[in-house]
N, C-alpha and C positions, 0 to 999 in steps of 0.2 A: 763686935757685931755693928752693923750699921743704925742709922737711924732710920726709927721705925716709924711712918707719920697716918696718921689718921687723916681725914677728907677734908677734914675742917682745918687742920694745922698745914696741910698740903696747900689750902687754897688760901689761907691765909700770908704763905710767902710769896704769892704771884706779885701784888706788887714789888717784891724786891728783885724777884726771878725778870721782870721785865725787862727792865732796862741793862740789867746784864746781861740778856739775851741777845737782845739789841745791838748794847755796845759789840759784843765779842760778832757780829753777823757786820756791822760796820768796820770793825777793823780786819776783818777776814777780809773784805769787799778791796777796801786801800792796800792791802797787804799783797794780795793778786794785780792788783793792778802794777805794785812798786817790782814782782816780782816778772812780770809783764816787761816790763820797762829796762829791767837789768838783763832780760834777756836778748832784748835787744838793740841792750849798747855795746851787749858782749859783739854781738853778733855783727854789729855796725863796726867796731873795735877792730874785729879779727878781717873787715875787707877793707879797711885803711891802714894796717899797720900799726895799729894801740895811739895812733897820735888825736889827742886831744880829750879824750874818754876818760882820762883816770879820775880827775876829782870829779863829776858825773856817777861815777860809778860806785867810787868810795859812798859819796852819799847817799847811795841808794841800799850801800848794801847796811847802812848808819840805820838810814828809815826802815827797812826790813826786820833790823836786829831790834830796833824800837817798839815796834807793833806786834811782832812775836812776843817780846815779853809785856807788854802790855796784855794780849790777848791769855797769858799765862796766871797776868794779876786777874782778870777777870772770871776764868776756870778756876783758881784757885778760891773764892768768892762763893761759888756755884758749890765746889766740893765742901767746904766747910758747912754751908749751909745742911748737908747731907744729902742734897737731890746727887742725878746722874744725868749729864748732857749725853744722850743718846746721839744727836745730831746737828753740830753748831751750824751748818749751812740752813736749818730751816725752824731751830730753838725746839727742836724736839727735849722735853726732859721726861725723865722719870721721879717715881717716889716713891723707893719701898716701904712697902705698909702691908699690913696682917688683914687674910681675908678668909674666913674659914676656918682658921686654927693654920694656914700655912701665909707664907712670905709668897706676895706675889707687886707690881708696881702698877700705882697710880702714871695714866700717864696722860701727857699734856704737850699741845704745841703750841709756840707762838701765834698767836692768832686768835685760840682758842677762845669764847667767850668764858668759858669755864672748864674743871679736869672734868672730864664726864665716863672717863674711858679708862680701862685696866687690862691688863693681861698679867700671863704666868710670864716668870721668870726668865724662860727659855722662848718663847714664840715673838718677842720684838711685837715693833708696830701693827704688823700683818696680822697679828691675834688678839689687837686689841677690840674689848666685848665692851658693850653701853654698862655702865654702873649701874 
């Protein structure tokens, strides 16, 4: 079973949740860009005839492969701690924790000054109710 967190131990790992949040929404950001770029040296590639593009290319797909698994060391970070990235594009996370006798998540975004917000298990962000 997962880990189960109370209000106080949820809010207690914000600062570590932060800057993993962070990193992983900054290497998302270079990530698209790098992927951005190889698509169009492909594309530059295939209307000259492949001449001159290849180590260009190599390297981007180097960078690429670099910041995925970077951004994999970061998630993996995130999961151990026992939260749930809901949403790396805007650090949405959850925290499941015990509300009433049932499992439902604490949830929190980047930004947030504090978790203040929960919903059931099944209604996502859209059901998120004030604590």
């Amino acid at each position: 079973m997962a880990r189960q967190f109370t209000l106080d131990e949820a809010t207690a790992l914000l600062p570590t949740i932060r800057p993993l949040l962070e990193e992983i929404i900054n290497l998302r950001a270079r990530l698209e860009r790098t992927e951005h770029d190889l698509v169009s040296l492909h594309w530059k590639a295939r209307s000259n005839g492949h001449a001159n593009q290849q180590g260009s290319f190599g390297e981007g797909q180097s960078t690429r492969t670099a910041l995925m698994a970077e951004i994999n060391v970061q998630l993996t970070k995130l999961h151990e701690l026992g939260v749930e990235l809901k949403d790396p594009a805007t650090g949405l996370i959850d925290f499941p924790s015990l509300r009433e006798g049932r499992v439902v998540y604490l949830c929190w975004r980047l930004g947030e000054p504090a978790i203040e917000y929960w919903h059931e298990l099944d209604t996502g962000f859209g059901g998120r109710r004030p604590l």
